[in-house]
C-alpha positions as CSV (number, residue, x, y, z in Angstrom):
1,X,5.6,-151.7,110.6
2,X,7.5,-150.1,107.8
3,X,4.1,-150.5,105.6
4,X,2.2,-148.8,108.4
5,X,4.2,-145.8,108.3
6,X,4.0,-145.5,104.9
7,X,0.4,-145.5,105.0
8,X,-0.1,-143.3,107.5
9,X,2.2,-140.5,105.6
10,X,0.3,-140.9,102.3
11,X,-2.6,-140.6,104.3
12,X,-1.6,-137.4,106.0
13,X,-0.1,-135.9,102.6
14,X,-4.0,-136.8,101.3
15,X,-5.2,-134.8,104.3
16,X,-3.1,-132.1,104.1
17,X,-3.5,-131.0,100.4
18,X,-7.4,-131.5,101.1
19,X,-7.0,-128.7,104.2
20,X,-5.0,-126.4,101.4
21,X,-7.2,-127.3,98.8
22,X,-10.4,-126.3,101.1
23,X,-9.0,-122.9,101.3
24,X,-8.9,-121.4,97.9
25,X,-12.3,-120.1,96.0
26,X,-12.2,-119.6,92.5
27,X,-14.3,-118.8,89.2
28,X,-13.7,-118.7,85.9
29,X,-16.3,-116.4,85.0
30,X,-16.5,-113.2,87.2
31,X,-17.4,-110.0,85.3
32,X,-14.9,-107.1,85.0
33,X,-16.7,-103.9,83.1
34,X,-15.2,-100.6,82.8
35,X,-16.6,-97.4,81.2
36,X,-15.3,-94.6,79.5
37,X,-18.3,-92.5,78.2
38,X,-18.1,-89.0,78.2
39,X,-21.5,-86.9,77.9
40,X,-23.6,-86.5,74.7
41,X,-21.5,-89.0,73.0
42,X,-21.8,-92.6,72.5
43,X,-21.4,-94.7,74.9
44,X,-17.9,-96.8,75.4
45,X,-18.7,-100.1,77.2
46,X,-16.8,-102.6,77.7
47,X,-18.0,-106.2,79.6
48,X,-16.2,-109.3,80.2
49,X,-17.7,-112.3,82.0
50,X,-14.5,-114.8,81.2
51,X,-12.6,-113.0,83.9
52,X,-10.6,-115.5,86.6
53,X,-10.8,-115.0,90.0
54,X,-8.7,-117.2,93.4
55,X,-8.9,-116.0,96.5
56,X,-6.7,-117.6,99.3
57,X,-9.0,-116.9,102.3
58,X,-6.3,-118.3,105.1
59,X,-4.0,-115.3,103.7
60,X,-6.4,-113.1,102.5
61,X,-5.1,-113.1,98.9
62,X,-6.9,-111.8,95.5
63,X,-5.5,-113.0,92.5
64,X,-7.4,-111.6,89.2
65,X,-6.9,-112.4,85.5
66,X,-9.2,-110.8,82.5
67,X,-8.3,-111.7,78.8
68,X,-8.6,-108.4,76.7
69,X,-10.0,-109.9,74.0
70,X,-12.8,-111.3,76.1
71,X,-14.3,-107.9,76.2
72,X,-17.6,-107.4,74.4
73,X,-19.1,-104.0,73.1
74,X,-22.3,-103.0,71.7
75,X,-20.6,-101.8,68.7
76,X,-18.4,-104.4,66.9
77,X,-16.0,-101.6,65.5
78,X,-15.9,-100.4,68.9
79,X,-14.5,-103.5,70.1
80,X,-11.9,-103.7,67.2
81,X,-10.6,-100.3,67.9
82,X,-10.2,-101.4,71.5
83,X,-8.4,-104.3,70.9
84,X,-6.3,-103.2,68.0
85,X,-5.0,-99.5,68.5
86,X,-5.7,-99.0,72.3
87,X,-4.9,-102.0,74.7
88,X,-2.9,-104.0,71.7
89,X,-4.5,-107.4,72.6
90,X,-2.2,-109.5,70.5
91,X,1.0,-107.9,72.3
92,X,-0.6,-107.0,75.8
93,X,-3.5,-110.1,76.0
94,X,-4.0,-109.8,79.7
95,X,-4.8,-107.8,82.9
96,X,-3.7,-109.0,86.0
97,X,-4.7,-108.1,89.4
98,X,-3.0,-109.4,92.6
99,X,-3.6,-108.1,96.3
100,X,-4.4,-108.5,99.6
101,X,-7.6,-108.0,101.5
102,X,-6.7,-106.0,104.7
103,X,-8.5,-107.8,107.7
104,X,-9.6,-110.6,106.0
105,X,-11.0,-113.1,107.8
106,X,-13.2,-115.7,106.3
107,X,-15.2,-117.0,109.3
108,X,-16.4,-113.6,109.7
109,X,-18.0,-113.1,106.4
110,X,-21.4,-113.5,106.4
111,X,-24.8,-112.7,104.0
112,X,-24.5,-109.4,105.0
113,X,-22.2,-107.4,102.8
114,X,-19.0,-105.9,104.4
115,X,-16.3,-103.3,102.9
116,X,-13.0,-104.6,103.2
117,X,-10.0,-102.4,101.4
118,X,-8.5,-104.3,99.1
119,X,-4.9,-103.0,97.9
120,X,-2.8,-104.8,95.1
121,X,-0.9,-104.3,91.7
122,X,-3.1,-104.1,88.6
123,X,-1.1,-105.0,85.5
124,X,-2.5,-103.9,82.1
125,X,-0.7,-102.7,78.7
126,X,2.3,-103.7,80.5
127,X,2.1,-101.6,83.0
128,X,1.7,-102.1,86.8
129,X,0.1,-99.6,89.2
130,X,-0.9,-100.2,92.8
131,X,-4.9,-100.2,93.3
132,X,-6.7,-99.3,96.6
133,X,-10.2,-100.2,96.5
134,X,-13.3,-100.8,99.1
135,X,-14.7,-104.1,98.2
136,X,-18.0,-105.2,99.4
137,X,-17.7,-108.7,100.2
138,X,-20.5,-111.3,101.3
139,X,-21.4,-114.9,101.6
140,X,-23.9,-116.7,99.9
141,X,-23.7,-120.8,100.5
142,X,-20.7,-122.0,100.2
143,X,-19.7,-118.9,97.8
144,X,-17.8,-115.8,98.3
145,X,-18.9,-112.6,96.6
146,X,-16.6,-109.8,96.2
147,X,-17.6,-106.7,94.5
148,X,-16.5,-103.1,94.0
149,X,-15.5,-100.2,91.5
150,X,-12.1,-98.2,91.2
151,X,-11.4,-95.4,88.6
152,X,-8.1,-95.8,86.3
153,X,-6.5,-93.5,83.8
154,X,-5.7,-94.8,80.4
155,X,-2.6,-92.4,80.3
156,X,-1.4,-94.7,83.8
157,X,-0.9,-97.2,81.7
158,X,0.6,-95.6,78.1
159,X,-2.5,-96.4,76.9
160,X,-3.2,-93.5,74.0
161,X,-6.3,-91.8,72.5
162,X,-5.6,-90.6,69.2
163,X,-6.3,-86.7,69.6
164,X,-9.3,-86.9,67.2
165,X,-11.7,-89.2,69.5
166,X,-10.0,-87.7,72.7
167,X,-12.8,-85.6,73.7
168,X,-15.1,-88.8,73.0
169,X,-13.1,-90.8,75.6
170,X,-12.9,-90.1,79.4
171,X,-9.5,-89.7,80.7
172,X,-11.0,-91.4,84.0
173,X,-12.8,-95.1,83.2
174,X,-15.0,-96.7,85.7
175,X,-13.9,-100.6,86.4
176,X,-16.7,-102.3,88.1
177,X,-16.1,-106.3,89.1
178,X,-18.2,-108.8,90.7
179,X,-17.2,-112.2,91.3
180,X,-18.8,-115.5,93.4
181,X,-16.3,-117.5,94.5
182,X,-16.5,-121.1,94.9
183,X,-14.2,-123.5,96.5
């Protein structure tokens, strides 16, 4: 009898961690983008398509991490500058996002892209700033897809622009993110 319990506990330990595991989606290589171009000048790009992603979908719960040095420019220098005298890869390596999708509910997402406001704390340069965004998210398969903009300011974050490429640099930089989410 004492054997029989046992089993039956590992079996419902098994069974339990599979119900938890069933509910997270994840990927390890969403794209985070953000640009900074300002008119009749070159254009400041940045892409990253290493970025992390888990989404809890019984709490609704968005958990982001990019690697600053897995941005990639057109311009080599470009990307140097970035890492070296603006976001200080080596002492700041990450962005972090965590939040909360208001509403969520995951048996209600469907093919058909909806907007759900997603609101958090974005963590960059050692900084943390709440972020309100509208996210479009959708189903495809088994997959999640979550995708939206938001606008940040460099100066949010004691990020600086030296004063002689300031006018070369927008004070407001687009971040755009997609990201299919698998369980």
């Amino acid at each position: 009898m004492k054997k029989y319990i046992e089993v039956l506990i590992c079996i419902s330990c098994l069974l339990a961690s599979a119900v938890f595991y069933g509910q997270k989606y994840s990927t390890r290589n969403g794209n985070l983008k953000f640009e900074a171009t300002v008119p009749s000048f070159e254009e400041i790009v940045g892409d990253n398509k290493t970025a992390s992603a888990v989404l809890d979908s019984q709490k609704g719960e968005l958990a982001v991490l990019g690697l600053m040095k897995g941005f990639r420019f057109k311009v080599a220098l470009m990307e140097e500058h970035f890492n070296e005298n603006y976001v200080e890869s080596d002492k700041f390596p990450k962005a972090t996002f965590k939040g909360k999708i208001e509403g969520f509910d995951v048996s209600k997402v469907t093919a058909e892209a909806k907007t759900y406001n997603i609101t958090g704390d974005l963590t960059l340069h050692g900084k943390t700033k709440k972020i309100t965004d509208a996210a479009k998210i959708s189903k495809s398969g088994d997959n999640i897809i979550i995708s939206g903009n938001f606008i940040v300011k460099p100066a949010d974050f004691d990020i600086e622009i030296p004063k002689m490429v300031s006018s070369k640099v927008s004070e407001k930089v687009q971040v755009t993110y997609n990201f299919t989410l698998a369980k």
